[in-house]
N, C-alpha and C positions, 0 to 999 in steps of 0.2 A: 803205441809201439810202432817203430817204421820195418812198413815189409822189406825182408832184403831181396832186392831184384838180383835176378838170372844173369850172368855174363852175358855180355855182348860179341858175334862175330866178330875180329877185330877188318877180317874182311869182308866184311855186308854178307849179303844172300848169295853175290856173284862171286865170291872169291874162291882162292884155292882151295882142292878139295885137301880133308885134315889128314894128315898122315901117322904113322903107330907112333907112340911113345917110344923112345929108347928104354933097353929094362932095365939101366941104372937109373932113371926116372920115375917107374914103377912104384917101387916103398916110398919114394916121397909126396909122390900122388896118394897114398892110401894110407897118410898121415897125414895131409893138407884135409883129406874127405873124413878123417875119421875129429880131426879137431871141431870142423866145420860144423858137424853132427852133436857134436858137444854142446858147442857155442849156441846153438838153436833151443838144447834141451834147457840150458842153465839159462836164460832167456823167458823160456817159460815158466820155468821157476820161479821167477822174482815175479811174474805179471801175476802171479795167484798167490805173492806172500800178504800175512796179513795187512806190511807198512803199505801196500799198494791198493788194501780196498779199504783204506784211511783217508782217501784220495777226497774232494768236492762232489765228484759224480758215484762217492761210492752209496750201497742201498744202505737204506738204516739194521742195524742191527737186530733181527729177530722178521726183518721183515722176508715174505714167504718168494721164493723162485721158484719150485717147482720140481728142486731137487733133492734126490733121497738123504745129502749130505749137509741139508739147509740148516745153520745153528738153529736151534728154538728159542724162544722169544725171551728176552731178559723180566726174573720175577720181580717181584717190588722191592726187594732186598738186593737184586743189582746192584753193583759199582763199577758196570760199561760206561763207558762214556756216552753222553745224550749226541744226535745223530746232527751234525750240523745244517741249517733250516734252510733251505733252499726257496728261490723269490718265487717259483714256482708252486711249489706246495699247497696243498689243499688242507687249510685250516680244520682242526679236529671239528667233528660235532659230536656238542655235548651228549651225553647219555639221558633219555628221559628220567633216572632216576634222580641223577645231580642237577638237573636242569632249575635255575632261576626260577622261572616262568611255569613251573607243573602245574599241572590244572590245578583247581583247587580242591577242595574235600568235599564232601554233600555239605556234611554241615555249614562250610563257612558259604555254601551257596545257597543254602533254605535260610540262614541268618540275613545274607544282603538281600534275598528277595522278600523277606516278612516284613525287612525292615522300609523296603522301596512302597510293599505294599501298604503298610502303616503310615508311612508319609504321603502317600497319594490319598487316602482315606482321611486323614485329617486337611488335607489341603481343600480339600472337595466341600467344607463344612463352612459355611457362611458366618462368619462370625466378625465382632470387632476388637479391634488390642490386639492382646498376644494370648498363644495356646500354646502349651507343651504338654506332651504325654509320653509317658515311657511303662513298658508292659513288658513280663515276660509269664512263659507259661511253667509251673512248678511239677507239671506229668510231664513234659517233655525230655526224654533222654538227652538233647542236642544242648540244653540249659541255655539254649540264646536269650538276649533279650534285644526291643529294638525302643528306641526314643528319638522323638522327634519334637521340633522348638520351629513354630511360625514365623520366629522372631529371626531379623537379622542378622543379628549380632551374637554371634558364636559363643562370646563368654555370658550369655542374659543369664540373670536372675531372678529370682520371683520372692517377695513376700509369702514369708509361710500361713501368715496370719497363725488359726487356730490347729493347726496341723500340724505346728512345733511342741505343742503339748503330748502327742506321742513320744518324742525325742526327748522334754524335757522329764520323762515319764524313765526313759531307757536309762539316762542318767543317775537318777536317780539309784533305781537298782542295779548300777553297773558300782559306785561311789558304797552300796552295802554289801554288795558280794564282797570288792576289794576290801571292806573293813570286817568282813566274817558276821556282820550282822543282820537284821531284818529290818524291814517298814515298821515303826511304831503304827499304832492304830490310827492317831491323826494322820498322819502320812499316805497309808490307807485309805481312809475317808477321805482326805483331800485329791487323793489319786482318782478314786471310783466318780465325785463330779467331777473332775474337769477332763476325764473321758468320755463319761456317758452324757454329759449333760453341758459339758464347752462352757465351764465355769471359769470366771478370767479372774478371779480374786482366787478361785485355788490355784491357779498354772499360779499367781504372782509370788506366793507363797511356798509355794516347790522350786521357782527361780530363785527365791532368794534361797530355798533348802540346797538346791547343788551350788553355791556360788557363782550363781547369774553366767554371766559369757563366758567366764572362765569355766567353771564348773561342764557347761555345754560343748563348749571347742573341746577341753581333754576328754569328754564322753565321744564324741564326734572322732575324735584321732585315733579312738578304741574300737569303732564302730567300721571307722574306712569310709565317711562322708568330708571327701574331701574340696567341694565346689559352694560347702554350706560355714556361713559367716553366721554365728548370733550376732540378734540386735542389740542394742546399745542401753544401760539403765535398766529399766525395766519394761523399755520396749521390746519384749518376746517376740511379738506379734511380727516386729520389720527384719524379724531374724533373714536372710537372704538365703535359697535355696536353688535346686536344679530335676528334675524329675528324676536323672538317675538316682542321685543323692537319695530321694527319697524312696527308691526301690532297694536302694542297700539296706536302708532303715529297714523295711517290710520282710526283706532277706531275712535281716537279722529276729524279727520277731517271728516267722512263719517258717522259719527254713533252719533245722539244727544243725545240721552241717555250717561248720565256720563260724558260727555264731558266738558272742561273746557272753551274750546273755545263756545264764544256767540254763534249767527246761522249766524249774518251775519259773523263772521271770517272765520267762514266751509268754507260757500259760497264763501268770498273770494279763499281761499285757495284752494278749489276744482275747481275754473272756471279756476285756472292759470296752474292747473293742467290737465284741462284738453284740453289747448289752447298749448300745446309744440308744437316747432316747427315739421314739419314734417319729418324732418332725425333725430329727438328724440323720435321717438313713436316703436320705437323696445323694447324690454321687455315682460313683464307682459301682455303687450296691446298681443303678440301671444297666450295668453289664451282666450280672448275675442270672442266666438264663434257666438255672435248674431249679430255683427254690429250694436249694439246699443249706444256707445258711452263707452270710457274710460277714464281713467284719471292718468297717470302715470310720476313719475320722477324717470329717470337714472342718475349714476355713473361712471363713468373708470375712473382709474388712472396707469401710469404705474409705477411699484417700481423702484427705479436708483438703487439700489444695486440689485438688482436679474434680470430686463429687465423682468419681470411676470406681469402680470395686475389683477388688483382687477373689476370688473365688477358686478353692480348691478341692481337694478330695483326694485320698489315698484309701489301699485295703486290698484285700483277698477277698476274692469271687470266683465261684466257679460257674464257668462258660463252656456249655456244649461238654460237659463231664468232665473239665479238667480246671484244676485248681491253677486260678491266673492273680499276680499282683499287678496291680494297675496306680499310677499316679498321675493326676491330672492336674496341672496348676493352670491358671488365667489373671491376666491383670488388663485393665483398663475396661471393662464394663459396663455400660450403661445403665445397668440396674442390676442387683442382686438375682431378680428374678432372672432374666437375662442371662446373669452369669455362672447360674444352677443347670439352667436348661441346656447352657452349652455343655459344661463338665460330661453329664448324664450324655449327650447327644458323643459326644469326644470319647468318653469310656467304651461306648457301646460300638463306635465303628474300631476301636484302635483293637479291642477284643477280635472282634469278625475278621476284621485284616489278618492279625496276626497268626489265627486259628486255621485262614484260608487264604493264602497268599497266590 
């Protein structure tokens, strides 16, 4: 708005002195002063109408001046217009709540440190080939688990060997529930050795009862083991697996919640599991700190082209009072023996880690 300046003397400072007005001069002087007075007012009028604080430098709308007549701030159901962005402006910061970046929750922070501790703990174990192990604890409210793989290569798999006979086990009773029926007694008896006692002519015979890969893969899709490939013909043994894979399995027998197997199938499946013979309870059972009872099925196979063994182990153990599943697989071996002592040596730190991170 431009100030309007004061008249000017038209005779400087030094001119003549000013003399009265004539009184017919009078009224039009106090019509010229009275217009004048107008013109100033309606002037200020327009600098305070709203088109005028629509301006570029006008403030955004809701934001605070200081005066008792300040609009208050537009609600979310507004239809003001948004305040146009000045190259000035001091970018919002976001709210802790909406923030990207929020910290993150205890849990997902006790989950990456069990799991860092887990992998450091099997890192530390001198061994040769490949190790994986994946473990979580079943008294745990946080329900984390953590698994960890030696091996390079992100997608590895491991030979189940004798430890797809659990699975070929699941299937089985997943294939009688969907038909409303039971295990015949054979079925039964062939079920009870090739869990307690790692009979490879009954798993062959229960492969061929769910219809071999097929039969397996759509147990497997029911199950939520999705990293696990049966083997091929009546190689059970080269079925291909992953340590989680095989904790889903252990889930699904040990843990009713989610599980597809009825309760008596568990039950089945966990009393056969936990009746091995006794020169079969090497594994996972070396984690099992309370002598309260385990439940585990092993694996070995030797390869004929390399003479290296695959040695495994899965099961429920309880460590330090709490009910943990643990799976351990290894491949490349130098002897069975060898490939025992690690599993056992693997179960027992991946427990302690996880239990104490």
């Amino acid at each position: 708005m431009r100030t309007e300046r004061p008249p000017s003397r038209e005779d400087g400072e030094g001119g003549p002195a000013a003399r009265p007005a004539p009184a017919w001069a009078r009224p039009l002087m106090v019509s010229v002063t009275a217009l004048a007075a107008m013109a100033v007012l309606t002037l200020a009028t327009i600098t305070q109408s709203p088109s005028a604080r629509a301006g570029s430098d006008a403030k955004p709308a809701g934001a605070t001046t200081g005066g008792a007549g300040s609009p208050p701030a537009p609600t979310a159901t507004s239809k003001s217009a948004a305040p146009r962005a000045s190259s000035s402006a001091t970018p919002p910061t976001e709210s802790p709540a909406t923030s990207s970046t929020s910290p993150p929750t205890p849990t997902a922070t006790a989950t990456r440190s069990a799991a860092t501790a887990v992998r450091r703990a099997i890192d530390a174990l001198p061994a040769d080939g490949d190790l994986a192990v994946a473990v979580t604890d079943l008294d745990d409210d946080a329900d984390s688990s953590a698994a960890y793989d030696t091996s390079d290569d992100d997608g590895n798999t491991y030979d189940t060997a004798s430890i797809v006979k659990v699975d070929i086990l699941a299937a089985l009773l997943l294939q009688a529930q969907h038909a409303g029926t039971r295990l015949t007694a054979n079925e039964r008896a062939l079920a009870a050795v090739m869990i307690e006692q790692s009979d490879n002519d009954a798993a062959t015979a229960l492969w061929d009862a769910i219809g071999r890969a097929a039969g397996l893969d759509a147990a497997n899709r029911t199950l939520g083991l999705d990293h696990t490939s049966p083997g091929s013909g009546e190689l059970w043994g080269l079925t291909q697996t992953t340590p989680a894979d095989q904790l889903t399995l252990l889930r699904a027998v040990f843990v009713a919640s989610g599980s597809p197997l009825s309760s008596a199938s568990r039950a089945y499946v966990a009393g056969l599991m936990g009746a091995v013979t006794a020169t079969q309870t090497w594994g996972v059972s070396a984690a099992d700190s309370d002598d309260a009872g385990y439940a585990l099925k092993n694996g070995w196979l030797q390869r004929t082209q390399t003479g290296l063994w695959d040695v495994n182990s899965i099961g429920q153990v309880v460590h330090d009072g709490h009910r943990m599943l643990i799976a351990v697989l290894s491949s490349g071996q130098g002897s069975e023996r060898d490939g025992i002592d690690l599993v056992e040596r693997a179960a027992s730190a991946a427990a302690d880690a996880f239990r104490s991170p």
